[in-house]
C-alpha positions in Angstrom: 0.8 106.5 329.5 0.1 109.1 326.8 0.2 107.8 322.7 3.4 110.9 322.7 5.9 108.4 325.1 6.0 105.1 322.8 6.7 107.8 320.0 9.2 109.5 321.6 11.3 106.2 322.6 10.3 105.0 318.8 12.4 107.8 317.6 15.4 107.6 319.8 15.5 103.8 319.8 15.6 104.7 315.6 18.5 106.9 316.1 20.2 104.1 318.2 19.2 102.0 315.5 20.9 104.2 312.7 24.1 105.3 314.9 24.8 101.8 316.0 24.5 100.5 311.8 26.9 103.3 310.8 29.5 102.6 313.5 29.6 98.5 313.2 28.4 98.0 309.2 32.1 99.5 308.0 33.7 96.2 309.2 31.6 94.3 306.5 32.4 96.9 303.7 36.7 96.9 304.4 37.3 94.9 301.5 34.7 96.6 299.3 36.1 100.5 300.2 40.0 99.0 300.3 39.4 98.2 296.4 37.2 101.1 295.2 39.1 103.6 296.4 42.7 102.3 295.9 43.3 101.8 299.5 45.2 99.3 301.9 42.9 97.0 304.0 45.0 99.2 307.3 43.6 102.1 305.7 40.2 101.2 305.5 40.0 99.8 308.8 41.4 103.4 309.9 37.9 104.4 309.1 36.9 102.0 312.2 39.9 103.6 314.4 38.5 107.1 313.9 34.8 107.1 314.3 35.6 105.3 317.5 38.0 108.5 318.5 35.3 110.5 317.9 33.2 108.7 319.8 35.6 108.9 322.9 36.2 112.4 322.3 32.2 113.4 321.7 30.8 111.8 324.5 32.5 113.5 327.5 33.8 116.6 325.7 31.0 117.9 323.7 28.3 116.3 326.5 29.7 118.9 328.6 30.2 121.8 326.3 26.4 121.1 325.1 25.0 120.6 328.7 23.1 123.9 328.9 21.4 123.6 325.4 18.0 122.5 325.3 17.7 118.5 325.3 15.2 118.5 322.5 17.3 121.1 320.5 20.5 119.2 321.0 19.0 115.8 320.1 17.5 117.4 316.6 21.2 118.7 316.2 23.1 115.8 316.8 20.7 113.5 314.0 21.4 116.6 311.8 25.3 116.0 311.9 24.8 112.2 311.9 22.7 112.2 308.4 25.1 115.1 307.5 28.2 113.1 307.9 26.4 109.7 306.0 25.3 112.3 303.6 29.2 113.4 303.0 30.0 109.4 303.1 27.8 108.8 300.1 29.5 111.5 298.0 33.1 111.0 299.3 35.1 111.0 296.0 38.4 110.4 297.9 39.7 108.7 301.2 40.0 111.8 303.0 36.7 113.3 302.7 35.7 109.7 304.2 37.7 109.9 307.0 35.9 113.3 307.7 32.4 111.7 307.4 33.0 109.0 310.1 34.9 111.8 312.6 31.8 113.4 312.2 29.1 110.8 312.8 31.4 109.6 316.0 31.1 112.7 317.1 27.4 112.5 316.9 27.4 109.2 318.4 29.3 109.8 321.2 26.5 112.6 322.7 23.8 111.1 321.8 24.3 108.0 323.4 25.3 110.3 326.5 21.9 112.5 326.5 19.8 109.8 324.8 19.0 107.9 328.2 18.0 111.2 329.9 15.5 111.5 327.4 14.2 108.1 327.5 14.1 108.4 331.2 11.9 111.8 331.2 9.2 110.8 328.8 8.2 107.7 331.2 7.4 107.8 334.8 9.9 106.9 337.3 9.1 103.0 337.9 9.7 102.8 334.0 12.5 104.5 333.9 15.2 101.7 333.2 12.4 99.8 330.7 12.5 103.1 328.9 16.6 103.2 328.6 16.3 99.2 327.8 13.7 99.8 324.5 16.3 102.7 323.4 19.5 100.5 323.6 17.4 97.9 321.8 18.4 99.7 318.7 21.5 99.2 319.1 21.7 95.4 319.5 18.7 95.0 316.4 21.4 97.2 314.8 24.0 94.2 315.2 21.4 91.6 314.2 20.0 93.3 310.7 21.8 96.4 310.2 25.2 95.5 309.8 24.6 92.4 307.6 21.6 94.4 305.7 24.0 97.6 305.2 27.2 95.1 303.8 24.5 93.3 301.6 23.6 96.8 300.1 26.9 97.9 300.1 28.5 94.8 297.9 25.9 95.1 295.9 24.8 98.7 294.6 28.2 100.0 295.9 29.6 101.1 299.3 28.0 104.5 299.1 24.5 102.8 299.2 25.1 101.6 302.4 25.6 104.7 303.8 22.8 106.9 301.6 20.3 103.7 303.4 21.8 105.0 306.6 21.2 108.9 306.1 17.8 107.9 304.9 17.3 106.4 308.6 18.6 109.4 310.1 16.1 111.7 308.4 13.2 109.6 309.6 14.6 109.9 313.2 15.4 113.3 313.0 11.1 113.8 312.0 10.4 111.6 314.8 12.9 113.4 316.8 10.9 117.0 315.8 7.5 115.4 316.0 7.4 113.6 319.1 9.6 114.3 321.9 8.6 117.1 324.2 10.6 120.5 323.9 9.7 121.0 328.1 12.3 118.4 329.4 13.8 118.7 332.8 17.6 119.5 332.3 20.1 118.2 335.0 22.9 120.2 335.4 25.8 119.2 333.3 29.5 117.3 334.2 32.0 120.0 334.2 35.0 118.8 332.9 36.6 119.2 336.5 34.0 116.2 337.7 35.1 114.4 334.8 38.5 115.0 335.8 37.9 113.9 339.6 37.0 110.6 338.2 39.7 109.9 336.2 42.0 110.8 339.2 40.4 107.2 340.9 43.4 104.5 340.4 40.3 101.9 341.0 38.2 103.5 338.1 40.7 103.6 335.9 41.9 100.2 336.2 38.1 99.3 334.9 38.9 101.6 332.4 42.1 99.6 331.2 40.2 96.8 331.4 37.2 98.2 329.0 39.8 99.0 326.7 42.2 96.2 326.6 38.5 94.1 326.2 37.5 95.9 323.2 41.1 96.4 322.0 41.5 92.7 321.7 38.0 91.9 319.6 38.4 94.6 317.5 42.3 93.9 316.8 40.7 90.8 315.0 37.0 91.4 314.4 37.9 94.6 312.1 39.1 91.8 309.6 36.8 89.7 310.1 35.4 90.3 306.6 38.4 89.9 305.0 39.4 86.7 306.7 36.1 85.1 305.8 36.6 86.3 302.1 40.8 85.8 301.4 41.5 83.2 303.8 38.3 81.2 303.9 37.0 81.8 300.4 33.3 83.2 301.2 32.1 85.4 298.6 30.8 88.6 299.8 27.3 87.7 299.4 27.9 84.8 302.1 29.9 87.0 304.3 26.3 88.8 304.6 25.4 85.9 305.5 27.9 84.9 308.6 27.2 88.7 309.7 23.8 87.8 310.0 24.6 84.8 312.0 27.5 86.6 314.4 24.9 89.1 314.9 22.2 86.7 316.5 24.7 85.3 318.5 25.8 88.9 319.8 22.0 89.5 320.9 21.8 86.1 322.6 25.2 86.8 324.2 24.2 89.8 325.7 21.3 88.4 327.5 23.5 85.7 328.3 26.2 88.1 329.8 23.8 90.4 331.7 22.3 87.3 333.5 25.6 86.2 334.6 26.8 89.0 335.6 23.2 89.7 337.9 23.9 85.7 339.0 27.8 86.0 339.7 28.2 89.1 340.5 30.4 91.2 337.5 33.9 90.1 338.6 33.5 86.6 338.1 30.8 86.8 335.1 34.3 89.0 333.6 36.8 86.3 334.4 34.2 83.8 332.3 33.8 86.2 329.2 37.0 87.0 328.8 38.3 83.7 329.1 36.1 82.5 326.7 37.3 85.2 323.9 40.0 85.1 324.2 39.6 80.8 323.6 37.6 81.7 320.8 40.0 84.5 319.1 42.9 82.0 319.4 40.9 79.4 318.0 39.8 81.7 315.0 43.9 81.2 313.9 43.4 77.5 312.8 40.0 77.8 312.0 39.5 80.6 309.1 40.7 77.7 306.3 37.6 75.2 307.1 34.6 76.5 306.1 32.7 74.7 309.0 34.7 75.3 311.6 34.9 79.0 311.0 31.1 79.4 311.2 31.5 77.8 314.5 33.9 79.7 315.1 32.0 83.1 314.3 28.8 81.9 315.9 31.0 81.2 319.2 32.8 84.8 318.6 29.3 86.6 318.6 28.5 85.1 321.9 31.2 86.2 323.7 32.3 89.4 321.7 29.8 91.8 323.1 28.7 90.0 326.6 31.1 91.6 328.8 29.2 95.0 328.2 26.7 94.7 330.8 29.1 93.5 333.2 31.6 95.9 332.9 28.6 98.3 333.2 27.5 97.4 336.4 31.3 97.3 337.7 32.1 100.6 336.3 28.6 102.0 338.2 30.1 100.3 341.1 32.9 101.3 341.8 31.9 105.1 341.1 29.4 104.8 343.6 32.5 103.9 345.8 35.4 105.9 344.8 33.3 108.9 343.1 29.8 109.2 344.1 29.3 113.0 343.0 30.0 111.6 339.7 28.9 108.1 338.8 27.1 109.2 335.7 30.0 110.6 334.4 32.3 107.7 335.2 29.8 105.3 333.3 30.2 107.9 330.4 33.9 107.8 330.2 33.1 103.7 330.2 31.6 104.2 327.1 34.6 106.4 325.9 37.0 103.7 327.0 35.1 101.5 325.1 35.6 103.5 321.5 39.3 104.1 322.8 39.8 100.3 322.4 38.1 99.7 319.6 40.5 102.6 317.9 43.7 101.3 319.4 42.5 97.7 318.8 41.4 97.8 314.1 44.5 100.8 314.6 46.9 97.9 316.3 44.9 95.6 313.7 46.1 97.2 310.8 49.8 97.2 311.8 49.4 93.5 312.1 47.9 93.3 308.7 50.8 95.4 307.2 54.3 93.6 309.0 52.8 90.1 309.7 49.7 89.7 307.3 45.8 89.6 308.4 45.9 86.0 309.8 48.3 86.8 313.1 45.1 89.3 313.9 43.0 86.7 315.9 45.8 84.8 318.4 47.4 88.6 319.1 43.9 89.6 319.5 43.4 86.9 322.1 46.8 88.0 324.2 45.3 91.6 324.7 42.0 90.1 325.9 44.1 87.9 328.1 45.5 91.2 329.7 42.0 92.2 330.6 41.9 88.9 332.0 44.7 89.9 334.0 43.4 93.5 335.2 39.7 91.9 336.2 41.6 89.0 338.4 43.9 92.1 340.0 40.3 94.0 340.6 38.5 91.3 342.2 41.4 90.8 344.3 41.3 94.9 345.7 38.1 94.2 346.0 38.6 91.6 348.2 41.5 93.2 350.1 39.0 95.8 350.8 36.2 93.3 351.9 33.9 94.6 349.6 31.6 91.5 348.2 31.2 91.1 344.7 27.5 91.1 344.0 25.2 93.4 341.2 21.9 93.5 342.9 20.7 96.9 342.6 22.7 98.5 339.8 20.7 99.0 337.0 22.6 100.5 333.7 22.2 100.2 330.3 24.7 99.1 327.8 27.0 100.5 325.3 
C-alpha cells in the first residue's frame, strides 16, 4: 500500500470529521445563539431543521446533477462550500444570514457523504474496500465523541461564532489534504439519474424503511434538539457542565454503535430494530421525570447515547436489503435516499420539537418524542412481519454498509 492511500482516507475521514461537528455541535449552542441573537429557542433549533433539509435535498439531488464532474474536483468543491458556509456562520450579524450558512453546509454534507465512500473505496484495493469506508465514517462518530462537546465548550466560552470559525479552520485543512493527496485519476461510475432514484421510491417495501428511518430520527431529535436546554433550565447545569454531559452522551453514542452493529450481525436487523427502538423510546419517556435530578439525568443521558444512534447500522443493512430485493439496479441509490430519510426526520423531528417548545413548553419534548419512536416500533414489527409472509429470513450476513 502506497504512503498516498492512508493520506487520502486522513483527509476525507477529516472532512467527515468537520461535517459531522458542524451538523450535531448546534444542539449544544441553542441556548447560546437563542440569547445573542434575540431569538426563540424554536428558532434556533430551526437552524437544526434546515441543515438537515439540506442534507436530504443535497445528497440525492445534487449527487446526480454532479455525477459527471470529476471525483477529485467535486470533493475540493464541496469542502470549499462547507468552510464557505462556516465562514458566513462566523460573520452572520443576523438570524437569516445563519439560516443561509447551515442550508449551505447541508448541502455540502449531503454529497459528500454520497461520493465520499467511492473515494475511500478507489484509493485501497478491493479486499479493503469496506475497511477503507469504515476509517472515513470514523470521523463521524469521533465527531460525536470530541467535536460536539469541544465546539459547545468554545462556543460558550469565546462566543458562538468561535465554534464555527474552529470548524472552517478544519475544513481548510481538509480541503489541503483533499488537493494534496487524493488522486485526480479516479474511476467514475456512472451516476443515479433521477429516474433510478425515482424507481426506488416507487417500492411500497422501501419506503416503509424509509418511514421508519424517519419516524426513528424524528423521535430523538423531537427531544435531543433540547437537550441542552433541558440540562441547563430544567436541571440547573451551567453551560460549562453541559460540555460536560455532551462529552459523556457522546462516548456512549460510540459504544452504542458498536453495540448496535453487533446486534444487528447477531439477530439479524429486524429484531436488533425491535430492541433499539424499544429501548429509546424507554429512555426518552424516562427523560420526562428525570431532567429535575441531577443523577438521574446523567443516567439518563448516558442511557440516551447508547440507544440514540445504534439503530443506524441496522437500518443500514435493512435498507441494503431490501433494495437488493425490490430494486437491484439501484441499491446504492436506495441506501442514499436512507441517508436522506434520515436528515428528513431529524428536520421534521427539532421542527415538531419546536412547536412543542412554543404551545406546551420544552419539558413535553422527551415523552412525545418517545410516541414517534414507538411508531417506528410499529412500522419495523409490520416489516418483519411481510418479511415473513414472504418467507424471506431475517439474517445480515453478507451486507456490508457503512453508516450515516
Amino acid at each position: 500500500m502506497s504512503r498516498g492511500i492512508p493520506l487520502a482516507l486522513l483527509a476525507l475521514t477529516l472532512g467527515a470529521y468537520a461535517i459531522g461537528t458542524t451538523e450535531f455541535v448546534i444542539v449544544g449552542l441553542i441556548p447560546t445563539i437563542a440569547a445573542d441573537l434575540g431569538v426563540s429557542l424554536p428558532s434556533a433549533g430551526l437552524l437544526v431543521s434546515l441543515y438537515a433539509l439540506g442534507v436530504a435535498v443535497g445528497a440525492p439531488v445534487l449527487t446526480a446533477l454532479t455525477g459527471r464532474v470529476p471525483r477529485k474536483t467535486l470533493l475540493v468543491a464541496l469542502m470549499v462550500l462547507f468552510t464557505l458556509g462556516n465562514v458566513i456562520a462566523w460573520m452572520a450579524p443576523s438570524y437569516g444570514s445563519l439560516i443561509v450558512a447551515r442550508v449551505l453546509t447541508g448541502l455540502a454534507h449531503g454529497v459528500f457523504f454520497s461520493i465520499g465512500s467511492i473515494i475511500a473505496t478507489s484509493v485501497v484495493p478491493k479486499e479493503k474496500a469496506a475497511s477503507a469506508i469504515a476509517i472515513m465514517f470514523t470521523g463521524l462518530t469521533v465527531a460525536l465523541v470530541t467535536g460536539v462537546p469541544l465546539g459547545t465548550f468554545i462556543g460558550q466560552h469565546l462566543g458562538w461564532r468561535a465554534t464555527f470559525l474552529a470548524v472552517a479552520a478544519l475544513g481548510v485543512v481538509a480541503l489541503i489534504g483533499s488537493l494534496l493527496f487524493v488522486p485526480r485519476n479516479l474511476q467514475r461510475s456512472e451516476p443515479a439519474t433521477f429516474g433510478q432514484q425515482l424507481s426506488v421510491l416507487a417500492q411500497p417495501r422501501l419506503l416503509l424503511v424509509y418511514a421508519i428511518t424517519a419516524l426513528g430520527y424524528g423521535g430523538t431529535f423531537l427531544s435531543f434538539t433540547y437537550l441542552a436546554s433541558i440540562l441547563q433550565d430544567v436541571t440547573g447545569f451551567s453551560p460549562n457542565a453541559v460540555s460536560g454531559v455532551l462529552l459523556v452522551y457522546g462516548v456512549s453514542v460510540a459504544i452504542g454503535n458498536l453495540w448496535g452493529g453487533r446486534l444487528a450481525d447477531r439477530r439479524g436487523p429486524i429484531p436488533a430494530l425491535k430492541l433499539i427502538f424499544g429501548l429509546l423510546a424507554l429512555v426518552l419517556f424516562a427523560l420526562t421525570f428525570t431532567a429535575h435530578n441531577t443523577w438521574l439525568v446523567l443516567l439518563t443521558v448516558l442511557a440516551l447515547g447508547a440507544v440514540a444512534f445504534g439503530n443506524v447500522p441496522g437500518l443500514q443493512v435493512y435498507v441494503v436489503k431490501q433494495a437488493q430485493r425490490f430494486a437491484p439496479q439501484a441499491a446504492d441509490v436506495a441506501s442514499g435516499l436512507n441517508i436522506a430519510a434520515f436528515n428528513v426526520g431529524i428536520a421534521m423531528g427539532a421542527s415538531l420539537g419546536g412547536l412543542v417548545v412554543d404551545h406546551l413548553g420544552l419539558m413535553h419534548t422527551p415523552w412525545l418524542g418517545a410516541l414517534v419512536v414507538l411508531g417506528a416500533l410499529g412500522l419495523t414489527v409490520l416489516s418483519g412481519r411481510l418479511d415473513r409472509r414472504d418467507g424471506i429470513e431475517d439474517r445480515a450476513e453478507g451486507v456490508v454498509v457503512a453508516s450515516h
